[in-house]
PASEBA-1860 file (N, C-alpha, C; in nm, 3 decimals):
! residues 54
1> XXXXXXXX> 13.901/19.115/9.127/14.015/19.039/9.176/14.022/19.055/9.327 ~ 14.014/18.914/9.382/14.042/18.940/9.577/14.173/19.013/9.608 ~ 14.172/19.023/9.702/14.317/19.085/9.772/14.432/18.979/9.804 ~ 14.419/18.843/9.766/14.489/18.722/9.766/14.544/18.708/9.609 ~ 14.455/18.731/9.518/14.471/18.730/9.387/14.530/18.824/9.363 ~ 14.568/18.948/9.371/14.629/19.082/9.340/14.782/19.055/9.405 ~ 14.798/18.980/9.527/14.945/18.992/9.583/14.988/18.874/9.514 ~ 14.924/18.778/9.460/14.970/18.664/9.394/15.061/18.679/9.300
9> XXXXXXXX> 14.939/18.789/9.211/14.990/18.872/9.093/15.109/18.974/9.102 ~ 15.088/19.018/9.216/15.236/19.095/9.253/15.382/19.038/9.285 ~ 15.372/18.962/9.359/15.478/18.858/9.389/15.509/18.752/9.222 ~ 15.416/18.726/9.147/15.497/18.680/9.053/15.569/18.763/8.970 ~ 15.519/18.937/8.953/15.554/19.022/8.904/15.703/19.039/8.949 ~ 15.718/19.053/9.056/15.851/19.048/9.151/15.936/18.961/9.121 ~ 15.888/18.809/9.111/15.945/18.724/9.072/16.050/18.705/8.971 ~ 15.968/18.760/8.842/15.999/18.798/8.694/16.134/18.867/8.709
17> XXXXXXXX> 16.102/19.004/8.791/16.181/19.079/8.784/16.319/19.089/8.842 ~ 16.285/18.977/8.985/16.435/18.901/9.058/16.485/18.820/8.959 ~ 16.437/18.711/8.893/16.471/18.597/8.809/16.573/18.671/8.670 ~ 16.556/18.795/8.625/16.609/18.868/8.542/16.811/18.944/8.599 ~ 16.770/18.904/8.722/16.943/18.978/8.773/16.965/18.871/8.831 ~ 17.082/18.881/8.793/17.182/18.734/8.809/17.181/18.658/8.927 ~ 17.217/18.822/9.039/17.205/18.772/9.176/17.085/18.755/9.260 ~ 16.992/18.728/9.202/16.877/18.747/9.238/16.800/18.563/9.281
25> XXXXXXXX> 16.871/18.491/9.281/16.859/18.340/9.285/16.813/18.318/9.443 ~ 16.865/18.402/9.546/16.781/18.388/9.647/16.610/18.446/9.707 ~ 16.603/18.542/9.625/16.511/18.606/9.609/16.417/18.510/9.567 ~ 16.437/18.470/9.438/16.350/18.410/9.371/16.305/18.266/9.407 ~ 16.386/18.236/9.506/16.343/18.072/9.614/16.244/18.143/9.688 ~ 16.244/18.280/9.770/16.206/18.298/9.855/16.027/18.353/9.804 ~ 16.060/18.423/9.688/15.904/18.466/9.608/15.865/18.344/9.609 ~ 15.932/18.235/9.540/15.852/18.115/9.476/15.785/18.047/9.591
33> XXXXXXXX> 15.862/18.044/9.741/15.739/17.996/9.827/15.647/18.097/9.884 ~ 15.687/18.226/9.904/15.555/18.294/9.928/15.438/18.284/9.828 ~ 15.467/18.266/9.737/15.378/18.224/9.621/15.316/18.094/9.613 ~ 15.359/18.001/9.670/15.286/17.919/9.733/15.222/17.916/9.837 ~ 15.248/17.958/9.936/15.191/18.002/10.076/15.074/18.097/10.016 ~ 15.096/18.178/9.955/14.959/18.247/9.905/14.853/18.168/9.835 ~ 14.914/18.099/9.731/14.765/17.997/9.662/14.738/17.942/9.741 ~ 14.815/17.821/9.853/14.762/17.793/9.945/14.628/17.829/9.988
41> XXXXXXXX> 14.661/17.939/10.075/14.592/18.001/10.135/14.492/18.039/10.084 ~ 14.500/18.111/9.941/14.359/18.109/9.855/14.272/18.015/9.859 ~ 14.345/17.892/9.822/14.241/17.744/9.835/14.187/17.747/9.968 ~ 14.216/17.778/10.056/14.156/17.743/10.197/14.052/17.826/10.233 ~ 14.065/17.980/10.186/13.937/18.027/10.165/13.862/18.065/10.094 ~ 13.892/17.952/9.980/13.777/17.932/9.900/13.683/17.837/9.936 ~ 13.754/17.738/10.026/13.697/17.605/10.068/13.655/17.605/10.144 ~ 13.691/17.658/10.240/13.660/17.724/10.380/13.604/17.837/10.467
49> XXXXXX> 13.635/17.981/10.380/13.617/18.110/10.420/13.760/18.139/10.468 ~ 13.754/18.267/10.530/13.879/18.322/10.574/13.924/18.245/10.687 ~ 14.071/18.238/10.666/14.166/18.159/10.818/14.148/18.277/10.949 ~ 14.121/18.216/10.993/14.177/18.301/11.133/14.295/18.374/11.129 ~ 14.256/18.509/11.231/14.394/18.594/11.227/14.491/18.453/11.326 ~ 14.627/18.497/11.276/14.716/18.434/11.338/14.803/18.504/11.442
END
């Protein structure tokens, strides 16, 4: 598993676990786009190789 795939997996783990407490509705906007920003980013260096540091 890459190191893109493991935080993917972590952040949905997180996810789960915000989505479970009530107040947790901002959290879980905020996982759900880092969690996109991460596949993202997976796709790009799969397609591409690694992005440049930013």
């Amino acid at each position: 598993m890459g190191c893109i795939a493991f935080i993917i997996d972590k952040l949905k783990e997180a996810r789960h676990i915000a989505a479970d407490n009530p107040d947790g509705e901002m959290i879980v906007y905020l996982l759900d786009i880092a969690i996109v920003e991460a596949e993202e980013e997976q796709r790009r260096r799969e397609d591409n190789g690694p992005s440049p540091i930013r």
